[in-house]
Backbone as CSV, one residue per row, in Angstrom:
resi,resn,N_x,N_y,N_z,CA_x,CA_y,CA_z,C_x,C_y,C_z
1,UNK,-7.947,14.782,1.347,-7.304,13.788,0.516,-8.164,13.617,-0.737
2,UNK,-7.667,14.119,-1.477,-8.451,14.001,-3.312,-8.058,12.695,-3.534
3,UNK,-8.800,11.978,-4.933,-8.203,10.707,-5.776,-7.115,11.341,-6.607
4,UNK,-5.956,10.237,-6.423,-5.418,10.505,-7.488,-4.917,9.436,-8.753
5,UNK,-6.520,8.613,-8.648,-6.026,7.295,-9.498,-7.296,7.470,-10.508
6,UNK,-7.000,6.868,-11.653,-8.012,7.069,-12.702,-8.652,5.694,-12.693
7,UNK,-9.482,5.549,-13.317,-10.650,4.419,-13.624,-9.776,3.085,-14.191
8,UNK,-8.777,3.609,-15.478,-7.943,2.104,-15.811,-7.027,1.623,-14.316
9,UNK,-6.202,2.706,-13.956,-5.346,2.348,-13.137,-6.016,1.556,-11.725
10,UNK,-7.195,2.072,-11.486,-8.189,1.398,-10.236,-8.274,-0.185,-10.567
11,UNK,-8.824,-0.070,-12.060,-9.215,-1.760,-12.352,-7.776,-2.352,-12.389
12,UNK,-7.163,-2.023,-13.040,-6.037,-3.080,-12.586,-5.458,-3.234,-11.760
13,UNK,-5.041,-2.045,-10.581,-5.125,-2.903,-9.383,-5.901,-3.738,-8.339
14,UNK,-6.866,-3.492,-8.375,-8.126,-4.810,-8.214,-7.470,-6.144,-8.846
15,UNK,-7.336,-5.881,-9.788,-7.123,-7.474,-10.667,-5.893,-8.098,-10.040
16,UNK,-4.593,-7.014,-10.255,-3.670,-7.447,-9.593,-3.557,-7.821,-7.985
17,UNK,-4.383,-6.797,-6.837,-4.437,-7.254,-5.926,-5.086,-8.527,-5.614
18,UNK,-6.225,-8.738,-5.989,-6.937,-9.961,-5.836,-6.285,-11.341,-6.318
19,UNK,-5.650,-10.738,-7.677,-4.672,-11.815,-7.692,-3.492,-12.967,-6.937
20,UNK,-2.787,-11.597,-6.425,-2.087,-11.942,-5.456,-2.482,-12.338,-4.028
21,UNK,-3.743,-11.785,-3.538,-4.552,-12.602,-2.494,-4.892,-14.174,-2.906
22,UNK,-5.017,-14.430,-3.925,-5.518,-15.845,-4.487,-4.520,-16.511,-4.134
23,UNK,-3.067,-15.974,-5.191,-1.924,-17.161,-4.758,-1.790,-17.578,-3.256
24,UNK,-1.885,-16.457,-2.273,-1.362,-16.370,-1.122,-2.386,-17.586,-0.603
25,UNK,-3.505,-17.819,-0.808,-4.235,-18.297,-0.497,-4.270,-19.907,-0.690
26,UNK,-4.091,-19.934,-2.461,-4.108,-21.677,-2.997,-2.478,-22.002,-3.336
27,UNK,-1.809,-21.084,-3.477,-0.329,-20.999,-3.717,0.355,-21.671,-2.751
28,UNK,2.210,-21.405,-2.619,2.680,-21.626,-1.587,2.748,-20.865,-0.195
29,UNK,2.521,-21.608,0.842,2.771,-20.942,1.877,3.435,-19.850,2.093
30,UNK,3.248,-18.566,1.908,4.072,-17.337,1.701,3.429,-16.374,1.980
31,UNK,3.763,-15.743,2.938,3.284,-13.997,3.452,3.295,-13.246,2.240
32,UNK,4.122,-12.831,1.629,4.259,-11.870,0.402,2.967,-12.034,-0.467
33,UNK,2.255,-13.119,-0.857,1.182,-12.866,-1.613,0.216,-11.742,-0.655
34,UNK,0.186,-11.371,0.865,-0.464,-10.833,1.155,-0.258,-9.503,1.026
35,UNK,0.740,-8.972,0.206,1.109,-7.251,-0.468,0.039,-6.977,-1.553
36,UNK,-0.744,-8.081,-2.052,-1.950,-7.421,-2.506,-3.010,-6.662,-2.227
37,UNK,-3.179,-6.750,-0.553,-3.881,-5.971,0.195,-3.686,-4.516,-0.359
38,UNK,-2.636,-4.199,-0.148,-1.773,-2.683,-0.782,-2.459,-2.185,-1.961
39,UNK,-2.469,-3.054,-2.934,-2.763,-2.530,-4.919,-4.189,-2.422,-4.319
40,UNK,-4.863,-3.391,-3.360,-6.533,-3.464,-3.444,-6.895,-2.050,-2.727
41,UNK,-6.209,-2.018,-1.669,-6.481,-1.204,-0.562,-6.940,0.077,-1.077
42,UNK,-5.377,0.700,-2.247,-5.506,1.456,-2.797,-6.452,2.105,-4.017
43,UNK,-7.034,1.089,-4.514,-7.869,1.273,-5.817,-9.096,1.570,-4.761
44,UNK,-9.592,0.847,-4.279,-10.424,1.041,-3.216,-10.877,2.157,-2.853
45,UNK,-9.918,3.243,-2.235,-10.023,4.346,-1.989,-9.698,5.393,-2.467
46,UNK,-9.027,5.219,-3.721,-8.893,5.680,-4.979,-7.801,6.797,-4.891
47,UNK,-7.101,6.381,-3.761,-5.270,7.388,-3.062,-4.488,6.432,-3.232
48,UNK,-3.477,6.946,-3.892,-2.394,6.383,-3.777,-1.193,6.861,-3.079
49,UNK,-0.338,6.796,-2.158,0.719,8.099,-1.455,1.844,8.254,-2.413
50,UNK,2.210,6.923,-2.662,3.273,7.189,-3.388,3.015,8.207,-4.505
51,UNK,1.892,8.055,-5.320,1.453,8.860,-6.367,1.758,10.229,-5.746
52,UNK,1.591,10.619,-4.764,1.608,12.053,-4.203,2.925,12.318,-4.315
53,UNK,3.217,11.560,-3.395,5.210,11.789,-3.647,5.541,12.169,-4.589
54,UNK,5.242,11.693,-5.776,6.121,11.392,-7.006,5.186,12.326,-7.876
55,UNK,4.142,12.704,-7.198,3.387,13.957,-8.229,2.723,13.715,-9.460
56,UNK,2.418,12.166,-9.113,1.546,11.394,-10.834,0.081,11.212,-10.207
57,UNK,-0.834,11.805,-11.559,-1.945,11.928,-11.006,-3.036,11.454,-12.287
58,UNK,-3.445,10.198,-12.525,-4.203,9.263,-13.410,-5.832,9.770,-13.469
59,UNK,-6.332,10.367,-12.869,-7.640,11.008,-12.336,-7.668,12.385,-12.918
60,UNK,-8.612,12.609,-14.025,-8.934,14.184,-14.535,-9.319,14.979,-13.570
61,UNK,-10.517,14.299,-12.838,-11.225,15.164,-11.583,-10.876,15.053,-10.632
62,UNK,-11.014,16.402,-9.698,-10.420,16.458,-8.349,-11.140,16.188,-7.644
């Protein structure tokens, strides 16, 4: 399993995931803020699947 996320696309999902962990957190009572796990999960480990699927690849190096 190579990366297939680049350095901008990593930071903003961080931002966005964490984000959405926050609401879930001080927000309303709502499961769905916890789909940030997903954007974090992914920057994280720097795979995305869907990216594979769909054959988009944000990362110069393999």
């Amino acid at each position: 399993m190579s990366r297939n996320m680049g350095g901008l696309d990593r930071g903003v999902r961080v931002v966005i995931g964490i984000g959405l962990i926050a609401l879930a957190i001080t927000g309303p009572e709502s499961p769905w803020g916890w789909i940030g796990l997903v954007p974090l999960a992914t920057a994280l480990i720097g795979w995305c699947p869907l990216y594979r699927v769909l054959g988009i690849r944000t990362c110069s190096a393999s």
